[in-house]
C-alpha positions as CSV (number, residue, x, y, z in Angstrom):
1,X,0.9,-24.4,11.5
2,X,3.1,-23.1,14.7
3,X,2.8,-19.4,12.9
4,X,-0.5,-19.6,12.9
5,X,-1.3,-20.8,16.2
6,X,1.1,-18.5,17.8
7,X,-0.5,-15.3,15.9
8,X,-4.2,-16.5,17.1
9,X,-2.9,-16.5,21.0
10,X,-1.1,-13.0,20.7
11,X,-4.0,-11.1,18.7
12,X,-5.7,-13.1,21.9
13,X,-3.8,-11.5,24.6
14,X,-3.7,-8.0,23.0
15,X,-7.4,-8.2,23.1
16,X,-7.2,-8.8,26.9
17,X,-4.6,-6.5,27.7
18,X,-6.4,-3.9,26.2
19,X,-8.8,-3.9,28.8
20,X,-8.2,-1.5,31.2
21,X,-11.7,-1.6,33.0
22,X,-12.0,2.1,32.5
23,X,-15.7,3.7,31.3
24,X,-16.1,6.4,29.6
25,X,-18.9,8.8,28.4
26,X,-19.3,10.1,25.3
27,X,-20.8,13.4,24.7
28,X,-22.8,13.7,21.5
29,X,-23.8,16.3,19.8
30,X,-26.1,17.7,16.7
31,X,-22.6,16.7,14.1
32,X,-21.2,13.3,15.9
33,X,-25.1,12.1,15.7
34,X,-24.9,13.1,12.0
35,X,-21.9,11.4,11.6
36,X,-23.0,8.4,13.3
37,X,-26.0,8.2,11.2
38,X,-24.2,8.2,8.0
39,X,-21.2,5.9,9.0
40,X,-20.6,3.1,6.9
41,X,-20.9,-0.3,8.4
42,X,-18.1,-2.9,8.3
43,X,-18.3,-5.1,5.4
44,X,-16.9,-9.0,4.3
45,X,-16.7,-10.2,0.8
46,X,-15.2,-12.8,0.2
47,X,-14.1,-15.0,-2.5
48,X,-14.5,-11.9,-4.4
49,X,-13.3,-12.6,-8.6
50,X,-10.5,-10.7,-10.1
51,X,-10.1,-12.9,-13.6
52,X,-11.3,-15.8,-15.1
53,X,-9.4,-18.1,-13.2
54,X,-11.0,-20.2,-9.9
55,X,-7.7,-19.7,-8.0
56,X,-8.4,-15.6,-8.9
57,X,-10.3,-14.2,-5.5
58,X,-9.9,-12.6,-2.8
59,X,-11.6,-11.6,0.5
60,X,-12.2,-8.0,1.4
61,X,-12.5,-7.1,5.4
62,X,-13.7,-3.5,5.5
63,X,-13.8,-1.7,8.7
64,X,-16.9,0.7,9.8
65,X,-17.0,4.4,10.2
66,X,-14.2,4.1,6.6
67,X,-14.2,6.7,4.4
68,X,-12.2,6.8,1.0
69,X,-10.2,9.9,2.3
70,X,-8.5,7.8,4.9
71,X,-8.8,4.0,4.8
72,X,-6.2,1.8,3.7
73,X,-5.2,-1.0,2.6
74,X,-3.4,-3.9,3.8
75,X,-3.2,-7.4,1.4
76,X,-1.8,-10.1,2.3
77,X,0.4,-12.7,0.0
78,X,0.1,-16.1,1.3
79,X,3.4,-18.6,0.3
80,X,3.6,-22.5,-0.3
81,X,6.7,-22.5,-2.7
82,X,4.6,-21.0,-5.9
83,X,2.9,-23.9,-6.2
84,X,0.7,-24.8,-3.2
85,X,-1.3,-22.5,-0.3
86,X,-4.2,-20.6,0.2
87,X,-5.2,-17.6,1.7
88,X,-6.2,-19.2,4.8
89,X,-2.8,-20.1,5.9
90,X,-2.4,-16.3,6.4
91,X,-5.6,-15.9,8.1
92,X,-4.5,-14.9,11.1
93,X,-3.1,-11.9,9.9
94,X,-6.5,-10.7,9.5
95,X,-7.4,-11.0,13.2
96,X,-4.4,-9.8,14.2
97,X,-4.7,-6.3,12.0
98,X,-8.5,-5.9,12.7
99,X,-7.5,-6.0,16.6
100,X,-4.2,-3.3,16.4
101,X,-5.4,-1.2,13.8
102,X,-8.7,-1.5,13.2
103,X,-8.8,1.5,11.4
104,X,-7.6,-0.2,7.8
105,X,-8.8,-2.7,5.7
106,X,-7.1,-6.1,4.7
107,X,-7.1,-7.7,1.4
108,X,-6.3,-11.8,1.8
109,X,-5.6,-13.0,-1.8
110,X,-4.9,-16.2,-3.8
111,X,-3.3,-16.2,-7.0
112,X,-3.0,-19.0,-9.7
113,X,-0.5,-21.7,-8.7
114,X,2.3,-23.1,-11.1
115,X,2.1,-26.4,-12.0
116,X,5.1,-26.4,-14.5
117,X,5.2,-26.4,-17.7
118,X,1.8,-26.0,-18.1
119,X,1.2,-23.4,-16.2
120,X,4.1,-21.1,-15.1
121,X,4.6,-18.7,-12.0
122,X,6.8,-15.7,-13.5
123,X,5.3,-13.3,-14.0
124,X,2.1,-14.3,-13.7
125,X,2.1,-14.1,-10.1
126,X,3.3,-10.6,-10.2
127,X,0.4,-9.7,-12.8
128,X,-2.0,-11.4,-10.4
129,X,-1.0,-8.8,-7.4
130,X,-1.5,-5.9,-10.6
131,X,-5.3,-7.5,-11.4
132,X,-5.7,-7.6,-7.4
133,X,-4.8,-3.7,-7.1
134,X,-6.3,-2.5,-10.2
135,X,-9.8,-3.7,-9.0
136,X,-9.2,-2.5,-5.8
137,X,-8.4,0.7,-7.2
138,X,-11.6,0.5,-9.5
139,X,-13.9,-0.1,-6.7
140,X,-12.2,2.3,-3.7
141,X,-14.8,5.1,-4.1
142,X,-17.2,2.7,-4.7
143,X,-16.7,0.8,-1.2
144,X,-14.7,3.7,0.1
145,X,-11.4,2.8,1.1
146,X,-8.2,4.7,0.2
147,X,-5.8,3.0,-2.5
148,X,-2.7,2.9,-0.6
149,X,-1.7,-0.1,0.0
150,X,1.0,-2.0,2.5
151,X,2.1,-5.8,2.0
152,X,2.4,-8.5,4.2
153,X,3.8,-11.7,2.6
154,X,5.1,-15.2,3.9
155,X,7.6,-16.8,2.2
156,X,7.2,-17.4,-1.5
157,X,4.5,-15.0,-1.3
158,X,7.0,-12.5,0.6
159,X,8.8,-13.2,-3.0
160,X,5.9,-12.4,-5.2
161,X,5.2,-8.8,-2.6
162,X,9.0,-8.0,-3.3
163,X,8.8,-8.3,-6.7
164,X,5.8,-6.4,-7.3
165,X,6.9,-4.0,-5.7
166,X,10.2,-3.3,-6.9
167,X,9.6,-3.7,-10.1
168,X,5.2,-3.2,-11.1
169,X,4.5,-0.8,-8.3
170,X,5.3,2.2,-11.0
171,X,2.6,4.4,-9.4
172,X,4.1,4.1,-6.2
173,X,1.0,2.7,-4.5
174,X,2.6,0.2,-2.4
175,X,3.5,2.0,0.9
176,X,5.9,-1.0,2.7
177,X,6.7,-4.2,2.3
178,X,7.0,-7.5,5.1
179,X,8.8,-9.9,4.2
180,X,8.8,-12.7,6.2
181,X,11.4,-15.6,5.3
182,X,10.7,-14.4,1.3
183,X,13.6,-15.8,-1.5
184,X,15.1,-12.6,-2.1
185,X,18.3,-13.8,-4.2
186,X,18.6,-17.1,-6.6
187,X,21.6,-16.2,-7.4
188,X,22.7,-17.1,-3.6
189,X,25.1,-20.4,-4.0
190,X,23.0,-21.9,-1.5
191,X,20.1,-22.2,-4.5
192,X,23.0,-21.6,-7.6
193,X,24.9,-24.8,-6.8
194,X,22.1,-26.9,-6.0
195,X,21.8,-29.8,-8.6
196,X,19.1,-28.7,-11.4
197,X,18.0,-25.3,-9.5
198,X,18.1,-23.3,-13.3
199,X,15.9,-26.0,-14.4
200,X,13.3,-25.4,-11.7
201,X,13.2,-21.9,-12.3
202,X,13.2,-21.8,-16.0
203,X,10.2,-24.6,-15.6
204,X,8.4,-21.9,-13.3
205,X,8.7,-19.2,-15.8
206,X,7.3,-17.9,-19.1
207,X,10.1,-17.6,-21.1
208,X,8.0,-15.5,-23.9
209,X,7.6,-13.1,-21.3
210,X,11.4,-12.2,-20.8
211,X,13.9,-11.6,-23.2
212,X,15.8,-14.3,-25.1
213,X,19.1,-16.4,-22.8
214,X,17.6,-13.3,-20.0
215,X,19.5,-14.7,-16.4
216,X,15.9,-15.6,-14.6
217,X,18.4,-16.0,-11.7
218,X,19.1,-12.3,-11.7
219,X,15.5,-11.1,-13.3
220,X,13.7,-12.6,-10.7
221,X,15.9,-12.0,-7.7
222,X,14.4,-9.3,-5.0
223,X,17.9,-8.6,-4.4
224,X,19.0,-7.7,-8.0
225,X,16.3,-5.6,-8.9
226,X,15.8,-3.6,-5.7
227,X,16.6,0.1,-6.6
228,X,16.1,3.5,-4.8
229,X,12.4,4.0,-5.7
230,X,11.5,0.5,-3.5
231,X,9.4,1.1,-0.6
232,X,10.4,0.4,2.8
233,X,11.1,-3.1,3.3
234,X,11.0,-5.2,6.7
235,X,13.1,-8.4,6.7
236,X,12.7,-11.1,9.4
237,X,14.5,-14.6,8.8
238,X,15.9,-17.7,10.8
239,X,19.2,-18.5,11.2
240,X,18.7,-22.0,10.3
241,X,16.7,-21.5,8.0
242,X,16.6,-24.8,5.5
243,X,14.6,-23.7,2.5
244,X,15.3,-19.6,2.9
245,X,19.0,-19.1,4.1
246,X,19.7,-16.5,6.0
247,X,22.4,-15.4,3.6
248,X,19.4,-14.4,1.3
249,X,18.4,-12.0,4.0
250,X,21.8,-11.0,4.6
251,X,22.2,-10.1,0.4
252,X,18.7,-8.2,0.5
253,X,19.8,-6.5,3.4
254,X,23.2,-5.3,1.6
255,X,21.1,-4.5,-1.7
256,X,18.5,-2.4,0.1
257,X,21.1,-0.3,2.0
258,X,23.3,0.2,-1.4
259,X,20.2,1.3,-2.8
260,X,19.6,3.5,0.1
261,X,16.1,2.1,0.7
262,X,14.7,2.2,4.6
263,X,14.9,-1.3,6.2
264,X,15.1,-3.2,9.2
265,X,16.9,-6.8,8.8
266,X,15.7,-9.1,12.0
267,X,17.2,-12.6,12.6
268,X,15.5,-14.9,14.7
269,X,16.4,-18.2,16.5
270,X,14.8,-21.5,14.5
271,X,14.0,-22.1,10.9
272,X,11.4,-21.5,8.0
273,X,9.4,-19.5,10.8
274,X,9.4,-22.4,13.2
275,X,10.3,-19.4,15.7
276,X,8.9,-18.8,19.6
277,X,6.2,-16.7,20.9
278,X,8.5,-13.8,21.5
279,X,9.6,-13.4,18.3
280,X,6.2,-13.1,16.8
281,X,5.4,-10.9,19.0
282,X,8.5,-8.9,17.7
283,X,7.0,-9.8,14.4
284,X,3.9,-8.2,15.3
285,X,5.5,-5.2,16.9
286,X,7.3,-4.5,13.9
287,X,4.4,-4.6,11.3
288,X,2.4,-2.8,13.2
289,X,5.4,0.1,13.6
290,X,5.4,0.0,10.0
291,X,2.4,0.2,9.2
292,X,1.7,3.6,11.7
293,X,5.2,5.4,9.9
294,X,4.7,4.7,6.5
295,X,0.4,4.0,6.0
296,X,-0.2,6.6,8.3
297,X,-4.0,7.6,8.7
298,X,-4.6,10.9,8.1
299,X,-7.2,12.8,10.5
């Protein structure tokens, strides 16, 4: 994938720009030699269960010297349309948030794919994120990490991180959200007047979970749900975008300022993040500005 190549060379290059040459000597005394000694070391699980499902794990990159007090989260929502990906096309992410803020940990998580009728995505991709969070919350002191949380999803999984966050996230642990090239509104005649789109979307949802003739359009539109308590949101689309038109971005961005919700909209050049190095490096920028205002750690 170009994303994912691109994202391996910058995290590359702000490895080697980082090196200034410089030494420096650290003076230690009786309570940094105490801490030392009882700093936690940095810690990989992966493939870790959440439910009974295969598809149900995730993988847990926690950073040394964490404490519970100040180490948070950030999980990471792979796409592939609801119905295909894996947590490793979003790997790079991990790299490229060990490296900038190596400070916070990173949750990388799959969730069960739809493979209608049988097996639905609405909401059960939403109460997948909930099972991800609530162990994460059950095991913080535990592992010691904070359970604040920021998202970073890709496309369908930039859907599924919108949706959980305006609409499950009722303890407010969600902190900001990135969406890159996410669906944020069905009800966009780019998807309405496509031949057999309310099909599709009825076939990707549980109907007993929603009320009876509910608008799944509407219900399950980032866009329509978004209201004032949503956290921050970072939008970045193409404008020629095939699959996610940029008049989604453009309705999410209307819907977050009516609902006076902090946002930034970028567009970029190309299509279904088939964008340049410079971009991602905006990309990068961005995140990583969001994630120091509104996951701030606290000395």
């Amino acid at each position: 994938m170009k994303l994912l190549y691109i994202l391996c060379l910058l995290t590359a290059m702000s490895w080697s720009c980082s090196d200034s040459g410089e030494t420096t000597t650290d003076v230690i005394t009786p309570d940094t030699e105490m801490e030392e000694a009882v700093a936690l070391e940095a810690i990989t699980l992966t493939d870790v269960p959440y439910g009974n499902d295969p598809a149900q794990v995730y993988d847990i990159y926690l950073p040394a010297g964490r404490s519970a007090a100040k180490t948070k989260m950030i999980i990471l929502i792979h796409g592939g349309g609801w119905t295909e990906g894996d947590k490793e096309n979003v790997s790079a992410f991990i790299n490229l948030v060990q490296s900038q803020h190596p400070d916070y940990g990173v949750v990388n998580m799959n969730y069960v794919l739809a493979d209608p009728p049988a097996i639905p995505a609405f909401p059960n991709q939403f109460l997948d994120v909930q099972a991800v969070i609530n162990q994460l919350n059950d095991t913080a002191s535990e592992l010691q990490f904070n359970n604040e949380y920021g998202f970073i999803g890709l496309s369908a999984g930039a859907h599924i991180a919108m949706m959980y966050d305006y609409t499950y996230d009722v303890d407010d642990q969600v902190k900001f959200v990135a969406n890159i090239v996410g669906p944020a509104d069905f009800t966009d005649p780019f998807y309405a007047d496509g031949p057999g789109f309310e099909t599709y979307v009825a076939a990707l949802t549980d109907e007993s979970a929603y009320p009876e003739n509910a608008n799944y359009s509407e219900l399950l539109s980032p866009a329509k749900v978004v209201t004032a308590s949503a956290s921050p949101t970072l939008q970045f689309y193409g404008d020629q975008d095939p699959l996610v038109p940029l008049t989604n971005g453009q309705r999410l961005d209307t819907a977050l300022s009516n609902a006076g919700v902090p946002h930034i909209f970028t567009i970029y050049e190309g299509g279904h993040g088939d964008w340049d190095a410079t971009s991602y490096l905006d990309v990068q920028q961005k995140i990583g500005a969001y994630i120091n205002l509104y996951l701030p750690i606290e000395d």
